[in-house]
CHARMM internal coordinates of N, CA and C (Angstrom, degrees):
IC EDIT
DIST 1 N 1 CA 1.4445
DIST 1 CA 1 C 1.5309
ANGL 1 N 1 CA 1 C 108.21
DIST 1 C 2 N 1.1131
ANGL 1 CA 1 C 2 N 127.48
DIHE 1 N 1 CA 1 C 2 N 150.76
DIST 2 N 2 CA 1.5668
ANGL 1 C 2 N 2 CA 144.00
DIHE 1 CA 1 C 2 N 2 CA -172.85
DIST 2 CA 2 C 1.2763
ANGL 2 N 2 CA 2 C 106.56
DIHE 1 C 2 N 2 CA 2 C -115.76
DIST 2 C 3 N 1.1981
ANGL 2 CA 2 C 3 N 119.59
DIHE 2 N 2 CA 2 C 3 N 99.34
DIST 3 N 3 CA 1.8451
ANGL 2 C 3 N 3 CA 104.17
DIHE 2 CA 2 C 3 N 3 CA 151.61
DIST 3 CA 3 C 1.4044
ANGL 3 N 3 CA 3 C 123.77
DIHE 2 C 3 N 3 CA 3 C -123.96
DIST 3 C 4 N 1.1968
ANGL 3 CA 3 C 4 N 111.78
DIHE 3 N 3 CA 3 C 4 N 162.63
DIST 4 N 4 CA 1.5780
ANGL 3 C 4 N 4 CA 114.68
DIHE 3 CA 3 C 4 N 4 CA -152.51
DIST 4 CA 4 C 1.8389
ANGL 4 N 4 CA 4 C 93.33
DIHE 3 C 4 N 4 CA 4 C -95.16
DIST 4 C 5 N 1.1290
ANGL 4 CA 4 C 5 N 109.40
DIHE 4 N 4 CA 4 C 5 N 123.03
DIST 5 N 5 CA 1.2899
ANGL 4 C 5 N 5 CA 122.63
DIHE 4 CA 4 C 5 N 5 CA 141.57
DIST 5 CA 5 C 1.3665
ANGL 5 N 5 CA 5 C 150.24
DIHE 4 C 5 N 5 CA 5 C -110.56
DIST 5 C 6 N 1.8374
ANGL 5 CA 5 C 6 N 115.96
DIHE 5 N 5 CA 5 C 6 N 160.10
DIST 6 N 6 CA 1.5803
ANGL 5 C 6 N 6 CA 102.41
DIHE 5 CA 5 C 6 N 6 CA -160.38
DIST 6 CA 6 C 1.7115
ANGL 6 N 6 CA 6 C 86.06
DIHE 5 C 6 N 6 CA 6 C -108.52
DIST 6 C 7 N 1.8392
ANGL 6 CA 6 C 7 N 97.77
DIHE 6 N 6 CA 6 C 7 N 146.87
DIST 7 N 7 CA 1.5115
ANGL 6 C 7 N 7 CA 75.29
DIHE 6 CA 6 C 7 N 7 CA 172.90
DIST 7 CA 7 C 1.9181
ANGL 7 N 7 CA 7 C 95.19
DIHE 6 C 7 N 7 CA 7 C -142.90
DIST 7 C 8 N 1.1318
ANGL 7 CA 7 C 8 N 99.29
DIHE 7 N 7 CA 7 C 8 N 134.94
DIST 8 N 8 CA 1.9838
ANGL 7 C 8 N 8 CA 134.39
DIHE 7 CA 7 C 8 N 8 CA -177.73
DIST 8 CA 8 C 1.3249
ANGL 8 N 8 CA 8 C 95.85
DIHE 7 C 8 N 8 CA 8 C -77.86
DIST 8 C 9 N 1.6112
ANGL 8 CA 8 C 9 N 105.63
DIHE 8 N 8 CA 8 C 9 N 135.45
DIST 9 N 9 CA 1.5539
ANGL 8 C 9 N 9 CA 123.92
DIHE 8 CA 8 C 9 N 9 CA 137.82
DIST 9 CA 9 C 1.9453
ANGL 9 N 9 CA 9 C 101.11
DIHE 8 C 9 N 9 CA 9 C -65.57
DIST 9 C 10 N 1.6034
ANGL 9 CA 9 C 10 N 106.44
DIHE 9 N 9 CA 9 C 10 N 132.29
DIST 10 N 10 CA 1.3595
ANGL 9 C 10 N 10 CA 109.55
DIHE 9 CA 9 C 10 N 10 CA 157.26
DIST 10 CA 10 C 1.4480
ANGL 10 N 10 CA 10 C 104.46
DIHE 9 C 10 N 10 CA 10 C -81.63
DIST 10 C 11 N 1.6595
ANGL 10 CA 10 C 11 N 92.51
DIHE 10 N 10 CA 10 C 11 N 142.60
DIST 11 N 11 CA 1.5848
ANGL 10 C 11 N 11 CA 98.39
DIHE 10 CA 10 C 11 N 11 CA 168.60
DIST 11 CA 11 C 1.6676
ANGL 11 N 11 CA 11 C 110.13
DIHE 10 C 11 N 11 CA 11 C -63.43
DIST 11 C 12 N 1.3547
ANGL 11 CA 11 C 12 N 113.79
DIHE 11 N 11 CA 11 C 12 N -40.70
DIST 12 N 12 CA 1.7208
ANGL 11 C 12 N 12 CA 101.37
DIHE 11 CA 11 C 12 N 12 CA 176.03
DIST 12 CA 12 C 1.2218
ANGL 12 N 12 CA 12 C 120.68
DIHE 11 C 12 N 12 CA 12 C -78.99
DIST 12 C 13 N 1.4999
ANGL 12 CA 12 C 13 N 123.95
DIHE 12 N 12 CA 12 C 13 N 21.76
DIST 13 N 13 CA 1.3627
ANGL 12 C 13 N 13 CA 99.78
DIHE 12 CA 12 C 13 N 13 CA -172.68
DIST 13 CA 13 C 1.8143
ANGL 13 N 13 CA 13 C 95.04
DIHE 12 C 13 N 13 CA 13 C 127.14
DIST 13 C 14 N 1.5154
ANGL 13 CA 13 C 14 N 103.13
DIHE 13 N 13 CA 13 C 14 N 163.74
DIST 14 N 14 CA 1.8360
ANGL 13 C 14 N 14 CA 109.42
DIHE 13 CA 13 C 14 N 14 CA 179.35
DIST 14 CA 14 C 1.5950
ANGL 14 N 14 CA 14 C 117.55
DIHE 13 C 14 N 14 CA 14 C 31.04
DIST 14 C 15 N 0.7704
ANGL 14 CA 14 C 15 N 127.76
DIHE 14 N 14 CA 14 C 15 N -169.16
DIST 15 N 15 CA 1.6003
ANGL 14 C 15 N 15 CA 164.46
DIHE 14 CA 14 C 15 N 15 CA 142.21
DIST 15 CA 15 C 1.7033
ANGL 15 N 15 CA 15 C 130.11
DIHE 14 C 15 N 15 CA 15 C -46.24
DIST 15 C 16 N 1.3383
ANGL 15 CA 15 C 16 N 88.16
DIHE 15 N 15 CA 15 C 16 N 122.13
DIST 16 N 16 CA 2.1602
ANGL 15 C 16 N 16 CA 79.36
DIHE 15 CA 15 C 16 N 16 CA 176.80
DIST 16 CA 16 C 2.0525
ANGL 16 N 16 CA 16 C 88.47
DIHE 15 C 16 N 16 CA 16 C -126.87
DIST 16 C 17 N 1.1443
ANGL 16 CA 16 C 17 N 112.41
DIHE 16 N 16 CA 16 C 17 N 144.85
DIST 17 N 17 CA 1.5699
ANGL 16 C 17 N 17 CA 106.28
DIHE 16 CA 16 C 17 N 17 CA 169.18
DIST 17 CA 17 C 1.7755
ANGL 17 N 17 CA 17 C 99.41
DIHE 16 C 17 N 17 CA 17 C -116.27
DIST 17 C 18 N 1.0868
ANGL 17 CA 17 C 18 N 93.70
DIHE 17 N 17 CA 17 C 18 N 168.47
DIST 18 N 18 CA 2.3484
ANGL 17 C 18 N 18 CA 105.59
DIHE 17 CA 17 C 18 N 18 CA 148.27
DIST 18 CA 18 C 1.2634
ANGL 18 N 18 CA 18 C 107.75
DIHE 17 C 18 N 18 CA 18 C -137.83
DIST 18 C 19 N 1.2784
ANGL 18 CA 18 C 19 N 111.84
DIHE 18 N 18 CA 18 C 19 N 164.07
DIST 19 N 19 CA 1.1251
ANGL 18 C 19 N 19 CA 122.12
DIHE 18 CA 18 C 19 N 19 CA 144.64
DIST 19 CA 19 C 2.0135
ANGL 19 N 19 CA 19 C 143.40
DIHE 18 C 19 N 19 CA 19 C -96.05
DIST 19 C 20 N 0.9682
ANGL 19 CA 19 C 20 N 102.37
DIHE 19 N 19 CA 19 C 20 N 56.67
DIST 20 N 20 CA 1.4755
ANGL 19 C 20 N 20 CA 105.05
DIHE 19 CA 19 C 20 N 20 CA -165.56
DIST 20 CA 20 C 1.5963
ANGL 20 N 20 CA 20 C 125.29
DIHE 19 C 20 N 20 CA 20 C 0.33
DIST 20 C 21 N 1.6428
ANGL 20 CA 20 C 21 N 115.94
DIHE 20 N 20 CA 20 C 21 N -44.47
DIST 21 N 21 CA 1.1330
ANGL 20 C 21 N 21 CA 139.20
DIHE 20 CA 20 C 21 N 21 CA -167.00
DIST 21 CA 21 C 1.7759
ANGL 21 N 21 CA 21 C 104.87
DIHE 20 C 21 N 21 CA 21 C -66.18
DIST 21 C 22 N 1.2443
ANGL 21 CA 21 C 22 N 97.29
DIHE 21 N 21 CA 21 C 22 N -29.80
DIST 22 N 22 CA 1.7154
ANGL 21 C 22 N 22 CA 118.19
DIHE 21 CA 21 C 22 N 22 CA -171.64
DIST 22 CA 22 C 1.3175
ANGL 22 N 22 CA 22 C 113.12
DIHE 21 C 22 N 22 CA 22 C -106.52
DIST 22 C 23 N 0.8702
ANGL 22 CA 22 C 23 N 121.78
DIHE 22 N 22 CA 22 C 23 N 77.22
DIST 23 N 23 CA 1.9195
ANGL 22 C 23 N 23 CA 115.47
DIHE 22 CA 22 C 23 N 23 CA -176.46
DIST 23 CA 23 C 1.4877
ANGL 23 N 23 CA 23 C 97.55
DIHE 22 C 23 N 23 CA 23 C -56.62
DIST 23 C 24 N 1.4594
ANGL 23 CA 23 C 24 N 94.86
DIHE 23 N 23 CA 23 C 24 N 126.43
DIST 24 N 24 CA 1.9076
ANGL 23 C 24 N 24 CA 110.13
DIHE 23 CA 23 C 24 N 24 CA 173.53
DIST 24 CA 24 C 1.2555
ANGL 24 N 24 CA 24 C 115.67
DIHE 23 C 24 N 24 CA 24 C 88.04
DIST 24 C 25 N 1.4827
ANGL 24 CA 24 C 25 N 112.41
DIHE 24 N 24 CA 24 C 25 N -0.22
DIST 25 N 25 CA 1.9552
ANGL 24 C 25 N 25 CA 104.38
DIHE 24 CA 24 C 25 N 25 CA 171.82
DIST 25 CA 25 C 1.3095
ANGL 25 N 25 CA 25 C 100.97
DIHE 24 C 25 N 25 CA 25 C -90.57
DIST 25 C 26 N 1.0756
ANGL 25 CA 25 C 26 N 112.19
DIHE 25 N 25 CA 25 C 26 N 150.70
DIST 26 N 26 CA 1.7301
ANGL 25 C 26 N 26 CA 127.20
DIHE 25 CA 25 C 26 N 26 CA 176.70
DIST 26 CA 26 C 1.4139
ANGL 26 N 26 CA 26 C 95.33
DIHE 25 C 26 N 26 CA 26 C 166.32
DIST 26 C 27 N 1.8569
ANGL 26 CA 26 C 27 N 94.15
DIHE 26 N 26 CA 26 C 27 N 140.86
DIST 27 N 27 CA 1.5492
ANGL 26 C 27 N 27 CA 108.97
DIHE 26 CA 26 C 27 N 27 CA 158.50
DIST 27 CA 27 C 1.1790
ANGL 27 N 27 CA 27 C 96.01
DIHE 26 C 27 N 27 CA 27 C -160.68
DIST 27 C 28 N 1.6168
ANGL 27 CA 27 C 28 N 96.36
DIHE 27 N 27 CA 27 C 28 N -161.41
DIST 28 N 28 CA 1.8731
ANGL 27 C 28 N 28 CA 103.68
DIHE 27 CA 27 C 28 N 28 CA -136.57
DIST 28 CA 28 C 1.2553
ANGL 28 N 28 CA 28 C 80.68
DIHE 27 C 28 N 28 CA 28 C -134.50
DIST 28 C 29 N 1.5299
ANGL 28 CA 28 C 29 N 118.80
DIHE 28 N 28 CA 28 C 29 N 170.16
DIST 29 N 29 CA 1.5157
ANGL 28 C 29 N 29 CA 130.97
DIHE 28 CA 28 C 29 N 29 CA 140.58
DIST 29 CA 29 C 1.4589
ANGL 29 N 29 CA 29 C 118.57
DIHE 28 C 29 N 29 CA 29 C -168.23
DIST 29 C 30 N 1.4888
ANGL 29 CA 29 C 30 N 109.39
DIHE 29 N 29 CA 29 C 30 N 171.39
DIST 30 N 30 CA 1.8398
ANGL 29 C 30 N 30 CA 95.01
DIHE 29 CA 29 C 30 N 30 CA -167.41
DIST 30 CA 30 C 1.2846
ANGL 30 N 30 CA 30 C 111.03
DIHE 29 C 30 N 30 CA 30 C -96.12
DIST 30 C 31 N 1.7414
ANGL 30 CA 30 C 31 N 125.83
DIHE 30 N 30 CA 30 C 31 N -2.94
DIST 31 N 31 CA 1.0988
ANGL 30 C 31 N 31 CA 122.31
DIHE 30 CA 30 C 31 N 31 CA 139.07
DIST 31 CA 31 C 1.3139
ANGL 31 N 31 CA 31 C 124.28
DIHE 30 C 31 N 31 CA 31 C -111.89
DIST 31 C 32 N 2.0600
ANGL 31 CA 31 C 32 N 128.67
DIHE 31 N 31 CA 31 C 32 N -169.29
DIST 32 N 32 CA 0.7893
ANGL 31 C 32 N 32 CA 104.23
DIHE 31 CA 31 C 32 N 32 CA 137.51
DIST 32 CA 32 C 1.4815
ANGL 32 N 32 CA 32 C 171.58
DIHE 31 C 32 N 32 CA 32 C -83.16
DIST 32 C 33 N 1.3336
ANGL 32 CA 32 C 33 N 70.91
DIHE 32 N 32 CA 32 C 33 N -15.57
DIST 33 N 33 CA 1.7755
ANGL 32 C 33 N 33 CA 99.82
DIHE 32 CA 32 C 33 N 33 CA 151.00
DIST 33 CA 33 C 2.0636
ANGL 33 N 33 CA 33 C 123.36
DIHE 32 C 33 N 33 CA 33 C -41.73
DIST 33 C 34 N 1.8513
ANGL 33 CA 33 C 34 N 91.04
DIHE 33 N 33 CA 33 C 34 N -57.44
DIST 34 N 34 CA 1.5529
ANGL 33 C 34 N 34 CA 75.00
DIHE 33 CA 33 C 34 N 34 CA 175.81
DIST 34 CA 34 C 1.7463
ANGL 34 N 34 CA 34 C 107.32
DIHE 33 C 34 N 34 CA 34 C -101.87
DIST 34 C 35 N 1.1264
ANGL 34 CA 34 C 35 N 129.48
DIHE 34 N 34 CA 34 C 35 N 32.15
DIST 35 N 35 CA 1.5381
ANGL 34 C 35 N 35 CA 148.15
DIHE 34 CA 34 C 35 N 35 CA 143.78
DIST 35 CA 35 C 1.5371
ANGL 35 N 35 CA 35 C 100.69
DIHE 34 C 35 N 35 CA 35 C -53.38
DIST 35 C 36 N 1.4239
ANGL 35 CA 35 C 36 N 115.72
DIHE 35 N 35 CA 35 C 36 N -80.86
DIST 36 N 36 CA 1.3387
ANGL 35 C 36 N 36 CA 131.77
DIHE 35 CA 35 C 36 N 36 CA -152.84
DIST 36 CA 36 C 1.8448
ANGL 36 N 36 CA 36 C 97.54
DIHE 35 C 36 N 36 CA 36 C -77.09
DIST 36 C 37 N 0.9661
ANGL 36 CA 36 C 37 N 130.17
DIHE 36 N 36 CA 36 C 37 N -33.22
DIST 37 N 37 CA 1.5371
ANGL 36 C 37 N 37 CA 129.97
DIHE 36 CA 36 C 37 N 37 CA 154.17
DIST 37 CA 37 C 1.8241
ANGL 37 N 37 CA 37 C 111.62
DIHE 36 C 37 N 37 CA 37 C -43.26
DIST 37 C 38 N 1.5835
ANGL 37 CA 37 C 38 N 99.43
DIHE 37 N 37 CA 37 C 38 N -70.14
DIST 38 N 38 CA 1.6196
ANGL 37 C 38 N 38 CA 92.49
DIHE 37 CA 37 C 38 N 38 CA -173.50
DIST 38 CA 38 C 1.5938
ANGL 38 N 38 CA 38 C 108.97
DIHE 37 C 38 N 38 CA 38 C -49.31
DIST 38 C 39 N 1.3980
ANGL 38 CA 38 C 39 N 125.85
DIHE 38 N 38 CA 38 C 39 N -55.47
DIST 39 N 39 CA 1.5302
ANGL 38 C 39 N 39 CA 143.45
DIHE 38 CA 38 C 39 N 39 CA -166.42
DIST 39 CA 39 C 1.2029
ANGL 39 N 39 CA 39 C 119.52
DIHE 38 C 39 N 39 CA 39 C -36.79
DIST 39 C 40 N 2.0404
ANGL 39 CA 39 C 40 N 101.34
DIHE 39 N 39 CA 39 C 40 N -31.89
DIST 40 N 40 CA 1.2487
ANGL 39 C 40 N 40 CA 118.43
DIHE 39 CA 39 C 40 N 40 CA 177.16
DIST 40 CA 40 C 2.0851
ANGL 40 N 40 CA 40 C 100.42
DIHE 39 C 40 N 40 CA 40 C -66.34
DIST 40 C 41 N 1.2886
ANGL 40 CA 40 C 41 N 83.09
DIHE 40 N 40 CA 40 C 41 N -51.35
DIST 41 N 41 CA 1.7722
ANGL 40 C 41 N 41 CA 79.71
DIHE 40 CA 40 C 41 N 41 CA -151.90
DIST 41 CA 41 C 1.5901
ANGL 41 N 41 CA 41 C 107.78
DIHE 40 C 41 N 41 CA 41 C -88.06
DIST 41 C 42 N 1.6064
ANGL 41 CA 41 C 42 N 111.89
DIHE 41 N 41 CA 41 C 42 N 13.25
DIST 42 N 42 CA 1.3802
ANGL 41 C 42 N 42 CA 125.09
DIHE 41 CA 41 C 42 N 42 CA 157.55
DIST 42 CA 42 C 2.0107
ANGL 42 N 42 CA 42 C 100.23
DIHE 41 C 42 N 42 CA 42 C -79.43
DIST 42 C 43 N 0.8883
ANGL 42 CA 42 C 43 N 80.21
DIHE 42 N 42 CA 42 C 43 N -61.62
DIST 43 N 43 CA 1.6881
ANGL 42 C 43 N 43 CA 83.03
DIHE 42 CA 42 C 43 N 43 CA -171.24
DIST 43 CA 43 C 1.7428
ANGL 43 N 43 CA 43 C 102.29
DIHE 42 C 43 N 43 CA 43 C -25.52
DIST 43 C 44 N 1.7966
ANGL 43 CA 43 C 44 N 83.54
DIHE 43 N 43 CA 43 C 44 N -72.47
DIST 44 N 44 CA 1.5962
ANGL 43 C 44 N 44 CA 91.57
DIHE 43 CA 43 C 44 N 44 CA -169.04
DIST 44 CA 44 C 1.3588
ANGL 44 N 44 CA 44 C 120.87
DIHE 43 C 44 N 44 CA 44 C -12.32
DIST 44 C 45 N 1.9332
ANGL 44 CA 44 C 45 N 89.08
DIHE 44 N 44 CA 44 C 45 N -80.64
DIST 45 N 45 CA 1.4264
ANGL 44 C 45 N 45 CA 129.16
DIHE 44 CA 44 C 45 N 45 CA 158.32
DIST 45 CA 45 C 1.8005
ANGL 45 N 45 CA 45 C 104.16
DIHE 44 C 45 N 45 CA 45 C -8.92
DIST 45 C 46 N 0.8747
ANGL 45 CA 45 C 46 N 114.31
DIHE 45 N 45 CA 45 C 46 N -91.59
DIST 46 N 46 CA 1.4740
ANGL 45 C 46 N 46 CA 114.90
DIHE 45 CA 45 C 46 N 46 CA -168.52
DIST 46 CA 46 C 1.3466
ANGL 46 N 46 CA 46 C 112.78
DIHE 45 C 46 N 46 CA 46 C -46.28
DIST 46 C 47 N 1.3235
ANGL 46 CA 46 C 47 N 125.35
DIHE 46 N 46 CA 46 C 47 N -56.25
DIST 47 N 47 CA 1.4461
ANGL 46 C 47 N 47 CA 125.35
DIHE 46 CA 46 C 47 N 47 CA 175.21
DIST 47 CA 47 C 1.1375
ANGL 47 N 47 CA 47 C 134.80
DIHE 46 C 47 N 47 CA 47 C -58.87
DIST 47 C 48 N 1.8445
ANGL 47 CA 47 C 48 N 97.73
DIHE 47 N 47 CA 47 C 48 N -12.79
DIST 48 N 48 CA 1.5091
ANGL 47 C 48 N 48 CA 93.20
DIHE 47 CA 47 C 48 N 48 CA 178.25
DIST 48 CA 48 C 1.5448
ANGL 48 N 48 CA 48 C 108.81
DIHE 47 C 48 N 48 CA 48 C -83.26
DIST 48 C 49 N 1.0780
ANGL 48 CA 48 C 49 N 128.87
DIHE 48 N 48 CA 48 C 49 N -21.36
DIST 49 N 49 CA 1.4491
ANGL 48 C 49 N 49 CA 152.41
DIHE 48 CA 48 C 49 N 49 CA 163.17
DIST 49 CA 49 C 1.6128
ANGL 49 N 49 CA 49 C 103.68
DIHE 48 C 49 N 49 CA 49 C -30.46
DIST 49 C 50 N 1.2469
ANGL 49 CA 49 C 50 N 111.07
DIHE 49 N 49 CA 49 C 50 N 120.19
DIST 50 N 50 CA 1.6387
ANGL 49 C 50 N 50 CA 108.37
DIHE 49 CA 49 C 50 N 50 CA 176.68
DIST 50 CA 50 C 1.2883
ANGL 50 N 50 CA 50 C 90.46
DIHE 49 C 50 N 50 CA 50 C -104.64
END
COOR INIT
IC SEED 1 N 1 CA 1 C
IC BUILD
């Protein structure tokens, strides 16, 4: 599955993303490396949510 994400310079430092498709998923990380780690288990996270 593909979903589109937006992804932010933090003003303090790392990465913040969303997901548009998902109202209220977003996370952060201080790279992108651990950006694209959290995003995974935000996604999840949110969808598993009924």
């Amino acid at each position: 599955m593909k979903i589109k994400v937006v992804v932010h310079d933090a003003e303090e430092g790392g990465f913040w993303a969303e997901v548009p498709a998902i109202p209220g998923c977003a996370t952060q990380g201080e790279t992108m490396d651990e950006l694209i780690r959290n995003l995974h288990e935000a996604i999840e996270g949110c969808l598993a949510v009924d």
